[in-house]
C-alpha atoms as an extended CHARMM CRD file, in Angstrom:
* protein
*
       183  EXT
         1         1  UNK       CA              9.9970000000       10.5040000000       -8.6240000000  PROA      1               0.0000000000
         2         2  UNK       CA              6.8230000000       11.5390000000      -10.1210000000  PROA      2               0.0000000000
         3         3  UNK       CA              3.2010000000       10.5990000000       -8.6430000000  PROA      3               0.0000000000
         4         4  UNK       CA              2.2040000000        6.8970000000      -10.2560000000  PROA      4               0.0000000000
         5         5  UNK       CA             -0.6290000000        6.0690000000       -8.0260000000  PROA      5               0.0000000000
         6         6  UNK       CA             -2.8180000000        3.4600000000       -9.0790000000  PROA      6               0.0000000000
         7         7  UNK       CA             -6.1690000000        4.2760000000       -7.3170000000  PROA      7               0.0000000000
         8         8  UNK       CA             -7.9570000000        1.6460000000       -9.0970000000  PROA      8               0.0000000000
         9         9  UNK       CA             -5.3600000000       -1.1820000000       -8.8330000000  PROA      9               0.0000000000
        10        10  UNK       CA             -5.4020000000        0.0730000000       -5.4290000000  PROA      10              0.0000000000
        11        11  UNK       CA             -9.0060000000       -0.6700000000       -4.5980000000  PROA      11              0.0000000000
        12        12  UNK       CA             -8.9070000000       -3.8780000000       -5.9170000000  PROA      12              0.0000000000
        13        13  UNK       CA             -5.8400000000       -4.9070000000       -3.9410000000  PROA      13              0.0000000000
        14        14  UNK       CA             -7.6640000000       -3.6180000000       -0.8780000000  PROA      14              0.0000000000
        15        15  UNK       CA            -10.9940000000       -5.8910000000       -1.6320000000  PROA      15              0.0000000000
        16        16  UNK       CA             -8.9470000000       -8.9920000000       -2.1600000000  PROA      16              0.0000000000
        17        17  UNK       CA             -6.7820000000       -8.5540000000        0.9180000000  PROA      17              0.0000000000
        18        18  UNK       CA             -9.7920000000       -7.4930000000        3.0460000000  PROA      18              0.0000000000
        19        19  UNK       CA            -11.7100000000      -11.3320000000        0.7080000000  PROA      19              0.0000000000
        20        20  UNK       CA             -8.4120000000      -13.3880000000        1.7820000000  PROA      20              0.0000000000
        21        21  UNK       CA             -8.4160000000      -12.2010000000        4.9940000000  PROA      21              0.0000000000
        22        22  UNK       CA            -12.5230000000      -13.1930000000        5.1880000000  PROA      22              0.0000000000
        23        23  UNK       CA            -13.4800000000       -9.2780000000        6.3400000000  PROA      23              0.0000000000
        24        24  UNK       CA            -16.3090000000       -7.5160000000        5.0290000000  PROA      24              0.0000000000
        25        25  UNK       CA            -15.1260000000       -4.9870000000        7.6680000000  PROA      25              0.0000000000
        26        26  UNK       CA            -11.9290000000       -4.1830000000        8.8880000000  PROA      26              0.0000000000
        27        27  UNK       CA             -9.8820000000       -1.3500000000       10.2890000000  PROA      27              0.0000000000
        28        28  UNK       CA             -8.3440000000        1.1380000000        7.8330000000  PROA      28              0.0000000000
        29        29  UNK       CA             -5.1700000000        1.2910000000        9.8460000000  PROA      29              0.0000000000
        30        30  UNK       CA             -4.7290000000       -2.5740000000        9.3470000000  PROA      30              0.0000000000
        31        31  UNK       CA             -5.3950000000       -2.3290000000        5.5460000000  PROA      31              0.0000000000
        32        32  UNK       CA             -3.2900000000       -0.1400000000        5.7570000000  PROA      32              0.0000000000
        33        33  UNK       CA             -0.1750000000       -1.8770000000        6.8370000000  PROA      33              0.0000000000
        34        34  UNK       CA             -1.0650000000       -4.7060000000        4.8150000000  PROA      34              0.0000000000
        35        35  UNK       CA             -0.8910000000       -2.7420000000        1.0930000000  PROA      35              0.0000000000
        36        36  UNK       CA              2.2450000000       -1.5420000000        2.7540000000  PROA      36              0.0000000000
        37        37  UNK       CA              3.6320000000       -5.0040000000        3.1110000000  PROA      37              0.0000000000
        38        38  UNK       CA              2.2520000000       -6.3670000000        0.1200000000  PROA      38              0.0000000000
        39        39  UNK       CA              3.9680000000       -3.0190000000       -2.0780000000  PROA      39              0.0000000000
        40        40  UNK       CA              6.9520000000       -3.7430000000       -0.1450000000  PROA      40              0.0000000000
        41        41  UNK       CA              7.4010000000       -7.4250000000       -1.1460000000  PROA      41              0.0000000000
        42        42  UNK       CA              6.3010000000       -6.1940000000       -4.8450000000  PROA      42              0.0000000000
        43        43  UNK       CA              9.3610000000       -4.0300000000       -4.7370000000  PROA      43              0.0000000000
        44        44  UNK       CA             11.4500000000       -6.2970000000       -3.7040000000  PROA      44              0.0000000000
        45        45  UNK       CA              9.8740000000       -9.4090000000       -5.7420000000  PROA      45              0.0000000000
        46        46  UNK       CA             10.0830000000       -7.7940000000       -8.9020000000  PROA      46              0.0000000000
        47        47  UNK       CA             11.8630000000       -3.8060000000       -8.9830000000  PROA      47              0.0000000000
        48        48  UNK       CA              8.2450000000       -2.7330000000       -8.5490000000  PROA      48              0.0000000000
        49        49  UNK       CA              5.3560000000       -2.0800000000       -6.1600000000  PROA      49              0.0000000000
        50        50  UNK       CA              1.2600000000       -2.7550000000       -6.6870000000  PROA      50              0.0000000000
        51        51  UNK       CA              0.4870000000        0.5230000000       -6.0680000000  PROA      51              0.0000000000
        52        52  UNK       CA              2.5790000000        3.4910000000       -6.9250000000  PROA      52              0.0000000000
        53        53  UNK       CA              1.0830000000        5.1140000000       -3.5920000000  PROA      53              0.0000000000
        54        54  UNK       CA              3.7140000000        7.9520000000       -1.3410000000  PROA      54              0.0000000000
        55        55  UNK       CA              4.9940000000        6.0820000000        1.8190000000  PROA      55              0.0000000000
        56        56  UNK       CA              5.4910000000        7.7990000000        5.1810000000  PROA      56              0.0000000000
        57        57  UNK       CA              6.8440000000        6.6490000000        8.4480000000  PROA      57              0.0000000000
        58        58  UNK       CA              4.3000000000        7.8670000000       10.8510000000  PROA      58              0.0000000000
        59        59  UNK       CA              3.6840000000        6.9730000000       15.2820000000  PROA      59              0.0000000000
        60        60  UNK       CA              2.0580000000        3.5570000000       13.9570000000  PROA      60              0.0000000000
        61        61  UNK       CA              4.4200000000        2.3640000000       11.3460000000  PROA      61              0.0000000000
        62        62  UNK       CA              4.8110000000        2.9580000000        7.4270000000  PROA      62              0.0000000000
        63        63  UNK       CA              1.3190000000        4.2120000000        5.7830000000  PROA      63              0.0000000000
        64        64  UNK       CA              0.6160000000        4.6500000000        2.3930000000  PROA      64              0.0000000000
        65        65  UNK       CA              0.1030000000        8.2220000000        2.0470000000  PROA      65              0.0000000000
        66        66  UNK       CA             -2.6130000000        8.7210000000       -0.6660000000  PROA      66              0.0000000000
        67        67  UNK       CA             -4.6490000000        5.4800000000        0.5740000000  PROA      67              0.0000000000
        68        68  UNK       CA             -4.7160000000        6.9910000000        3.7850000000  PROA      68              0.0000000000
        69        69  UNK       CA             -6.0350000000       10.2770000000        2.1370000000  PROA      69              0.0000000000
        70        70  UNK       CA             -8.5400000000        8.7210000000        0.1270000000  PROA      70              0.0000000000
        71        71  UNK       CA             -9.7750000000        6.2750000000        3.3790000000  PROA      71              0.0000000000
        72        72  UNK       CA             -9.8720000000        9.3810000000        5.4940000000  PROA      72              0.0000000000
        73        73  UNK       CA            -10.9110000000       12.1840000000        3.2530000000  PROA      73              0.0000000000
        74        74  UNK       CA            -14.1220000000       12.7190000000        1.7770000000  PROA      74              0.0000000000
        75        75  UNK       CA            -13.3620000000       14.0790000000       -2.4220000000  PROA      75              0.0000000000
        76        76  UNK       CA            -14.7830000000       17.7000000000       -2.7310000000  PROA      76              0.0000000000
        77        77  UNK       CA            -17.7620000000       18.5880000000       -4.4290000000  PROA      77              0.0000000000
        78        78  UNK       CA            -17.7080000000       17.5120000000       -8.0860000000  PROA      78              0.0000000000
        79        79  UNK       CA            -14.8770000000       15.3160000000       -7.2960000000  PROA      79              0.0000000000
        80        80  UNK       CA            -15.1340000000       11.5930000000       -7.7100000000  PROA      80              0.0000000000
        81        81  UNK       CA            -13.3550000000        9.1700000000       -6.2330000000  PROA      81              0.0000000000
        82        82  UNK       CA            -12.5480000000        5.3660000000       -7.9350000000  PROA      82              0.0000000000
        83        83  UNK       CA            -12.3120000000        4.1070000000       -4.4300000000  PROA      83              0.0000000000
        84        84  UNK       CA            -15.8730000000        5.7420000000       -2.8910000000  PROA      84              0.0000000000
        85        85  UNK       CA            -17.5690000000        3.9040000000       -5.1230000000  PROA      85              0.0000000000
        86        86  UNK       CA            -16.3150000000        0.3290000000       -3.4260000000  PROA      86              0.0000000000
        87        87  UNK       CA            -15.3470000000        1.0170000000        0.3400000000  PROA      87              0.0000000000
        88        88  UNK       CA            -17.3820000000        3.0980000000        3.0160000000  PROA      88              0.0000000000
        89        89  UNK       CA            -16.3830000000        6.1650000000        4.6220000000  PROA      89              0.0000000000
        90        90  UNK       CA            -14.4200000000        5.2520000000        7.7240000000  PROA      90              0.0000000000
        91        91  UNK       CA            -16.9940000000        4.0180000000       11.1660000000  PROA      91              0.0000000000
        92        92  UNK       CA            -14.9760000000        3.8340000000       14.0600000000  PROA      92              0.0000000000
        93        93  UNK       CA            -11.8600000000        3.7050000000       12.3900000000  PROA      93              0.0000000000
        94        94  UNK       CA            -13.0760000000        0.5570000000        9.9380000000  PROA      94              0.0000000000
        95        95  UNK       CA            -13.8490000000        0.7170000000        6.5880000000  PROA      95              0.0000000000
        96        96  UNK       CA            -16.7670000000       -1.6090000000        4.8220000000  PROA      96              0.0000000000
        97        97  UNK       CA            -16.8350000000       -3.2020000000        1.7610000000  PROA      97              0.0000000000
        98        98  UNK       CA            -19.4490000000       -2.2770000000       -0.3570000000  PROA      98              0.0000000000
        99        99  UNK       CA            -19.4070000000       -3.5530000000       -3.8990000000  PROA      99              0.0000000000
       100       100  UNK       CA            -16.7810000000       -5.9050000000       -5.4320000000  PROA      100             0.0000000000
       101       101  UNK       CA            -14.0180000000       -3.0240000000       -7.3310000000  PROA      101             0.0000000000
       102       102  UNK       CA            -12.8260000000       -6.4380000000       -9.7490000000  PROA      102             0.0000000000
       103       103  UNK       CA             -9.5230000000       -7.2460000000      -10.0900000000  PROA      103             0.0000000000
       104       104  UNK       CA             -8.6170000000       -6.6060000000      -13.9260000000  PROA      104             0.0000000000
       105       105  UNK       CA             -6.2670000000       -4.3020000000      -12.8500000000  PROA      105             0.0000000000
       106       106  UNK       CA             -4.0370000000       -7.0610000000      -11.0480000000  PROA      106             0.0000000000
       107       107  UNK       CA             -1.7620000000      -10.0860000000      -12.8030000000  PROA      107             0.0000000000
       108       108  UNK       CA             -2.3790000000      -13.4440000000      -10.9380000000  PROA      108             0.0000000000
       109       109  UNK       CA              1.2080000000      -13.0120000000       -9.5480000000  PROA      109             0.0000000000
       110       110  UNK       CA              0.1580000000       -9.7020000000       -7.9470000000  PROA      110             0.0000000000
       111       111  UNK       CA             -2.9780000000      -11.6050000000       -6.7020000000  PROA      111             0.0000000000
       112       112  UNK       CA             -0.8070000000      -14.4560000000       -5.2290000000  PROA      112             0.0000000000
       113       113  UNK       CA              1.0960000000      -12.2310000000       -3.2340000000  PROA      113             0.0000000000
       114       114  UNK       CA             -1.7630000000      -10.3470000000       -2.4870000000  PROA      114             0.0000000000
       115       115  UNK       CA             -3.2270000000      -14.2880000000       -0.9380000000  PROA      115             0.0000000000
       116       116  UNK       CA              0.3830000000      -14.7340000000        0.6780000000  PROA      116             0.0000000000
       117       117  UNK       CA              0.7670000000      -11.1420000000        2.5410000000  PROA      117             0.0000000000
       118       118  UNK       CA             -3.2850000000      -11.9470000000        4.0580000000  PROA      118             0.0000000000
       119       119  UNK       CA             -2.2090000000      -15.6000000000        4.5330000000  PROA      119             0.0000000000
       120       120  UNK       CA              0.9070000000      -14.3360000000        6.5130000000  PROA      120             0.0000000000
       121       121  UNK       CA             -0.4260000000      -11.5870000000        8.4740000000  PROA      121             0.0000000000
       122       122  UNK       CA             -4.3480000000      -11.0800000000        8.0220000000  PROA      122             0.0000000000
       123       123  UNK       CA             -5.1970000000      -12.7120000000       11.6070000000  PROA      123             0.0000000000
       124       124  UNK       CA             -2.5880000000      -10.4670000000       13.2880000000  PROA      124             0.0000000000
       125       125  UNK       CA             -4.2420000000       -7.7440000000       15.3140000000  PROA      125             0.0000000000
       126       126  UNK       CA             -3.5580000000       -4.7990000000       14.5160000000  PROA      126             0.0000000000
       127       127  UNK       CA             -1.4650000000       -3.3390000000       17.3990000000  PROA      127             0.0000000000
       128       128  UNK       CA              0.2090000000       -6.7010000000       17.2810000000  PROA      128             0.0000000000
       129       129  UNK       CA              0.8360000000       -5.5360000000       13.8410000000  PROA      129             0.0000000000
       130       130  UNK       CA              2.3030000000       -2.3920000000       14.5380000000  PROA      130             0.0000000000
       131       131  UNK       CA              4.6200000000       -3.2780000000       17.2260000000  PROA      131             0.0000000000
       132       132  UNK       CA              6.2300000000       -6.4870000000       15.8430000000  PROA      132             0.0000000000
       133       133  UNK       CA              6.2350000000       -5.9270000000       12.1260000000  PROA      133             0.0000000000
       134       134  UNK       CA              5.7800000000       -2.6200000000       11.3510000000  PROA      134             0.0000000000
       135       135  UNK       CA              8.0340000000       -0.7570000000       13.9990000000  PROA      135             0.0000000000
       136       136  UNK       CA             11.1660000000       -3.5500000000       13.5660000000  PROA      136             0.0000000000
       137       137  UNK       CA             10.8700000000       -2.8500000000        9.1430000000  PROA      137             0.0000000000
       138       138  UNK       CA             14.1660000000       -1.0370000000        9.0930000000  PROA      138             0.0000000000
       139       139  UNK       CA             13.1470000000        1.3890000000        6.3590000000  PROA      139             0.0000000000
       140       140  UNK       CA             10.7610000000        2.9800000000        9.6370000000  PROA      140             0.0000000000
       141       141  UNK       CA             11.9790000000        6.0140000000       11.3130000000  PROA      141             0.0000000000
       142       142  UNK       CA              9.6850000000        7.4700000000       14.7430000000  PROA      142             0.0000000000
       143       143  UNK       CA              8.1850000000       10.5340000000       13.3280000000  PROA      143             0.0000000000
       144       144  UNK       CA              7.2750000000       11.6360000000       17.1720000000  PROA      144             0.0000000000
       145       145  UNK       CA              4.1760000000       12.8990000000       15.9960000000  PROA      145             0.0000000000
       146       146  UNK       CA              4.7820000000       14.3190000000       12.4990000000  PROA      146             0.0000000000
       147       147  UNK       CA              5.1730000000       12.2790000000        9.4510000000  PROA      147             0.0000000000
       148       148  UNK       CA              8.2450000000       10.9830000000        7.7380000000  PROA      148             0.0000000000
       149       149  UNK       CA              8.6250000000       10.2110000000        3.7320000000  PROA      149             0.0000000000
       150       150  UNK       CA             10.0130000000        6.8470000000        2.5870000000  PROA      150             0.0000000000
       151       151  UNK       CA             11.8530000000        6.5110000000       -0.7320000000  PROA      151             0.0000000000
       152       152  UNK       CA             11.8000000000        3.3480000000       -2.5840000000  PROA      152             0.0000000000
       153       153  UNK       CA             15.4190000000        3.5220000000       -2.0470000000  PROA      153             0.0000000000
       154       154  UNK       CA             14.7720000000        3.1190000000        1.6330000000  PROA      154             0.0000000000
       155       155  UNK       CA             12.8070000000       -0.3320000000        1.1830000000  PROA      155             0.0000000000
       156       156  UNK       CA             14.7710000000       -1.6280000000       -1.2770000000  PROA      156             0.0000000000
       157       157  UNK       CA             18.4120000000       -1.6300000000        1.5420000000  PROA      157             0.0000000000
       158       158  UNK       CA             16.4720000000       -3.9410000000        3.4980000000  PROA      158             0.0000000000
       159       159  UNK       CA             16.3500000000       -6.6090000000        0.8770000000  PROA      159             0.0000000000
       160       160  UNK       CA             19.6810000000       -9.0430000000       -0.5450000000  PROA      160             0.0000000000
       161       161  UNK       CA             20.0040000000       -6.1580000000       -3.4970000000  PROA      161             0.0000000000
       162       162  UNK       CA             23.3330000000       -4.9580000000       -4.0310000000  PROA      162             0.0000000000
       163       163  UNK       CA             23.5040000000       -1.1490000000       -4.1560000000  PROA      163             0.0000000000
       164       164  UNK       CA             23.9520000000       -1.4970000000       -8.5070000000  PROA      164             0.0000000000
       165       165  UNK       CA             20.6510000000       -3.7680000000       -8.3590000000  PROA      165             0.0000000000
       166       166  UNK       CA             18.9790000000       -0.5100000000       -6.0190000000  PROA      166             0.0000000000
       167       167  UNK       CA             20.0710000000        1.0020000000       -8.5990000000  PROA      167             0.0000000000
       168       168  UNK       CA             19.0560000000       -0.0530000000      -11.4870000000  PROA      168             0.0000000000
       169       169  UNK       CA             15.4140000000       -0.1410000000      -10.2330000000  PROA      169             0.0000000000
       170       170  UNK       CA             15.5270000000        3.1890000000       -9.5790000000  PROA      170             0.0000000000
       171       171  UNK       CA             16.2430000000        3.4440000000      -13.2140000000  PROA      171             0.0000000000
       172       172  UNK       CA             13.6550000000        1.8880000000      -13.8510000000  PROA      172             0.0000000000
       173       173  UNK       CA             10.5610000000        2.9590000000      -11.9320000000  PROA      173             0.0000000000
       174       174  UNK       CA             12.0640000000        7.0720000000      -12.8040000000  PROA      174             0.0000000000
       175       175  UNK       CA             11.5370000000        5.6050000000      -16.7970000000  PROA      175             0.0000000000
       176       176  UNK       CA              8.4250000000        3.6970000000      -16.2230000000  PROA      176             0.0000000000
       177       177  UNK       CA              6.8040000000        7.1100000000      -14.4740000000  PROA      177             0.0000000000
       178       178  UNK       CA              8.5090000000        9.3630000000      -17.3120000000  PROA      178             0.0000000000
       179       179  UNK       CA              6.2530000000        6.8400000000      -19.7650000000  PROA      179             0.0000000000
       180       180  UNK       CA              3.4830000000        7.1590000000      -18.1110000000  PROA      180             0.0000000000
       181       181  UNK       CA              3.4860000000       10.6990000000      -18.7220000000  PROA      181             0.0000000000
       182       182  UNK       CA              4.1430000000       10.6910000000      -21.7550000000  PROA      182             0.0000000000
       183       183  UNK       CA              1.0150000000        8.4090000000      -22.9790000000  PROA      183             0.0000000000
């Protein structure tokens, strides 16, 4: 499947988890884990996830790959990134907040999800996290040090979809990124 990351969308799913959670600081890896559960339900909610991001298994649990990239990485010289311009570079392994990226980008079902996934899991820690969400999600395979990719395929077994349903969303996301690319 073709790359249909939504950096901006992305960013402002990040700010309102990190609002409904009531941190103005928190640590990347459990932002993290909670886009990765709020994409996840988004895939299985509706054939689709918030933010089009990669997915690897790695030692702490599913990560989304480019969010991790752009938390972690600083963009090159002459290189701008949507998401520098809203959260810090990483201190200690958290992230700050630093102006409000909007939320145009998101439908108010995407933001009520959003509300439910911080509701559910926002006052976890973050190890508690790991090891009794992140490490029992069946789509999660121990890396041992190295890094594992997910397929959408791999998320969607764990939900009530028959294997036509899997499917057919497959279908779907391959036409909505074919789309994309065209316009």
């Amino acid at each position: 499947m073709m790359n249909m990351f939504n950096e901006k969308k992305t960013a402002q799913a990040a700010s309102l988890l990190m609002h409904f959670c009531g941190k103005k600081e928190i640590h990347y890896i459990k932002l993290i884990k909670l886009l990765y559960l709020a994409d996840r339900e988004a895939l299985f909610r509706w054939g689709r996830p918030l933010t089009y991001d990669r997915y690897v298994s790695m030692n702490h649990g599913p990560v989304l790959s480019q969010t991790f990239d752009l938390i972690r990485d600083e963009p090159m010289p002459g290189e701008e990134h949507f998401w520098a311009n809203y959260f810090s570079e990483p201190k200690n392994y958290s992230i700050k907040k630093k102006n409000n990226p909007g939320s145009e980008e998101l439908s108010d079902a995407e933001i009520n999800l959003i509300k439910e996934i911080a509701s559910k899991y926002g006052s976890i820690d973050r190890w508690t996290l790991i090891n009794d969400v992140m490490h029992k999600l069946p789509e999660w395979q121990d890396p041992h040090g190295s890094a594992i990719p997910i397929e959408y395929k791999d998320i969607l077994r764990a939900s009530n979809k028959t294997p036509q349903e899997i499917t057919s969303i497959l279908g779907e996301l391959d036409f909505i990124g074919s789309a994309k690319e065209i316009f």
